[in-house]
C-alpha positions in Angstrom: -61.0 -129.5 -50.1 -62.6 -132.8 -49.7 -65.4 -133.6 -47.7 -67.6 -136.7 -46.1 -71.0 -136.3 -45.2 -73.1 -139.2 -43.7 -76.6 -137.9 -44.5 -80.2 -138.6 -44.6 -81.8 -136.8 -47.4 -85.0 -136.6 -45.6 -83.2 -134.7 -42.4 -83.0 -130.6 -42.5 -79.9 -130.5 -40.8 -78.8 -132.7 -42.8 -79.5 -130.9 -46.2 -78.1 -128.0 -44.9 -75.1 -129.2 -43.9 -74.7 -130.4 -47.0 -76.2 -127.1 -48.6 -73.1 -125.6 -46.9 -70.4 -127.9 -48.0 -71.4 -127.6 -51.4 -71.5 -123.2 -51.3 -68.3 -124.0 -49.4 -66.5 -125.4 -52.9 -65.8 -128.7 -51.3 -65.9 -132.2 -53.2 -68.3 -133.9 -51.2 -68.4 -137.4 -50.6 -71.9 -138.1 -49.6 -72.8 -141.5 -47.2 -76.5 -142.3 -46.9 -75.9 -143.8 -44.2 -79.4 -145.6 -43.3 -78.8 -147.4 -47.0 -75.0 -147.5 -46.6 -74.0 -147.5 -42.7 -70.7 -147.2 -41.5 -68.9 -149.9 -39.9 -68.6 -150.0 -36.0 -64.5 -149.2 -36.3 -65.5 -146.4 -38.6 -67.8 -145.2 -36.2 -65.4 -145.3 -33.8 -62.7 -143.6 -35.6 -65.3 -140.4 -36.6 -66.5 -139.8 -32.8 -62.8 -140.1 -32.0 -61.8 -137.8 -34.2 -64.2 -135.7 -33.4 -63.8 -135.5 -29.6 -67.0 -137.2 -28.7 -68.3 -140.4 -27.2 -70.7 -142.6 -29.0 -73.2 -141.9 -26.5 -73.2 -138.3 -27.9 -73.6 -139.6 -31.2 -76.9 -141.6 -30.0 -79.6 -140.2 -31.4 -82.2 -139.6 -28.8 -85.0 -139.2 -30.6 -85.6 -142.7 -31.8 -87.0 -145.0 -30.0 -84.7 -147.2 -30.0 -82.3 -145.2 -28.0 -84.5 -145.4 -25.2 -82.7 -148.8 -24.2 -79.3 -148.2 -24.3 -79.1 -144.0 -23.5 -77.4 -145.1 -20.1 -75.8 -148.3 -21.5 -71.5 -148.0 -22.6 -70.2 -146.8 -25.6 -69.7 -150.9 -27.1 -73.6 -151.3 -25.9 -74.4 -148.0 -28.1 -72.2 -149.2 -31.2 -73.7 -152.5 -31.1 -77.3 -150.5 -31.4 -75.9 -148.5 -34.0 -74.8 -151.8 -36.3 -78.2 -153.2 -35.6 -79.9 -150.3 -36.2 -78.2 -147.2 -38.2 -81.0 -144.4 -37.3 -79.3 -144.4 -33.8 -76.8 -142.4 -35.4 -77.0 -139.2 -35.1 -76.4 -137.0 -38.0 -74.9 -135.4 -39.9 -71.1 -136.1 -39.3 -68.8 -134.7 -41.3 -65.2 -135.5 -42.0 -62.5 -132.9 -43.7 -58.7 -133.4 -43.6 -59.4 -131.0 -40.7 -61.4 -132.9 -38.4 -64.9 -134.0 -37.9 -68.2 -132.5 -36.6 -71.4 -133.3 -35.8 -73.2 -130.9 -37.8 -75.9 -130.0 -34.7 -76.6 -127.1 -35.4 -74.8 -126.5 -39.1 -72.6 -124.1 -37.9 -70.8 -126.5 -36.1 -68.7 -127.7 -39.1 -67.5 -124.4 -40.3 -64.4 -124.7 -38.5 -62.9 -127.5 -40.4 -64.1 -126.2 -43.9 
């Protein structure tokens, strides 16, 4: 199975996401996303795909989210280009859909 994980090496979700993707078998793709971040359409495709809104995808924590938490999904995206720690992480993509890996466990159903 293939996998795609957009991951910060300095997040613990996000190493054990990826912790479980490797003891899962999978060929793992791995995006650092805050050196690498995804276009806005391929944003858009991953929170589709997984069901969610970018505004779930915002992550709260950073400051920056502060100014568009109650703004639309294009305001959110266009604070995600401008700044990729907005995204929350870690997504992950199989052939079987994609999760937002919040807590880990999350993305066992489409290993």
């Amino acid at each position: 199975m293939k996998a795609t994980i957009y991951h910060n090496p300095r997040c613990s979700k996000s190493r054990d996401a990826l912790a479980l993707l490797q003891e899962s078998g999978a060929d793992v793709t791995i995006v650092e996303y805050l050196k690498t971040p995804p276009t806005r359409a391929e944003l858009e495709r991953l929170y589709a795909r997984a069901g969610m809104t970018p505004r779930q995808g915002l992550r709260m924590a950073e400051d920056g989210a502060k100014a568009v938490k109650h703004g639309d999904a294009d305001a959110i995206l266009d604070a995600m280009m401008v700044d990729p720690s907005l995204i929350e992480r870690p997504l992950v993509e199989t052939d079987k859909g994609v999760r937002l890996g919040r807590p880990t466990a999350r993305i066992a159903d489409i290993l």
